[in-house]
N, C-alpha and C positions, 0 to 999 in steps of 0.2 A: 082260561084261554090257553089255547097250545103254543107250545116253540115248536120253531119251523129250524130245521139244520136241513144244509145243502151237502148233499155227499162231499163234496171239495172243503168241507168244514169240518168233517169227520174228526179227523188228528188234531185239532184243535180241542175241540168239543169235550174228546174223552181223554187229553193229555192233563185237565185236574184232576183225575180220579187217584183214587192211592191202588197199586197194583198187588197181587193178586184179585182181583174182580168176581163176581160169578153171575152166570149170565141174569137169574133171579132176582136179584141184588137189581141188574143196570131195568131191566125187566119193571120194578117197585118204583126205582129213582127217577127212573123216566118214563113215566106215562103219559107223560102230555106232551110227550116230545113224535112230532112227524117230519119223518123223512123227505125232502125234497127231491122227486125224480125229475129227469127229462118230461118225462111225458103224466106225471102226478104226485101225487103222493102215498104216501103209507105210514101206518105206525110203529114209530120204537119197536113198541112190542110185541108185535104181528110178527115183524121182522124178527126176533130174536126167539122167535116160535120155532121157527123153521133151520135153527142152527143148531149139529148137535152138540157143541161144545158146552161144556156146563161152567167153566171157570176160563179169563182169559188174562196171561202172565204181561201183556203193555199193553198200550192204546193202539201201537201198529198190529198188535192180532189180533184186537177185535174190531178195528179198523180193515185188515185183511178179510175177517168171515164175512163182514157183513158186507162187503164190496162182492164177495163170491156167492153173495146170497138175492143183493139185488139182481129184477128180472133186465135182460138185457135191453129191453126197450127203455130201463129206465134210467139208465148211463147217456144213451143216445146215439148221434150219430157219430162218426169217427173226424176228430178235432171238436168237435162239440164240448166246452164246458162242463164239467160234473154238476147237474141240479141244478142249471140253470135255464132249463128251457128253453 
């Protein structure tokens, strides 16, 4: 069964991780894990397909790529909740 994270859960989620990270690594560790958008979902590691970053130094940077990586429809609409539809 999958875990479901809501973007607004992000800094939570990857604030146990021990840092330096690499993206491969979160890529293995989390493959059950989907993203919760406004308007669907996606996978962990779909998402981290499409970043080029290969290593990330906290949880707010990779907390940052992957927020600049979400498609805008899936933040939503402006005051809208992160990931909660």
């Amino acid at each position: 069964m999958s875990r479901r994270v809501k973007l607004n859960e992000l800094g939570e989620f990857f604030g146990q991780l021990e840092y330096p990270v690499a993206r491969e690594r979160l890529a293995d560790e989390f493959d059950d894990v989907d993203l919760v958008y406004a308007d669907g979902e996606e996978s962990l590691p779909t998402l981290l397909d499409r970043i080029e970053y290969e290593t990330f130094e906290s949880p707010g940077d990779l907390t940052t790529e992957i927020m600049n990586t979400v498609p805008v429809e899936g933040v939503g609409e402006p005051g809208q909740s992160e990931g909660e539809g």
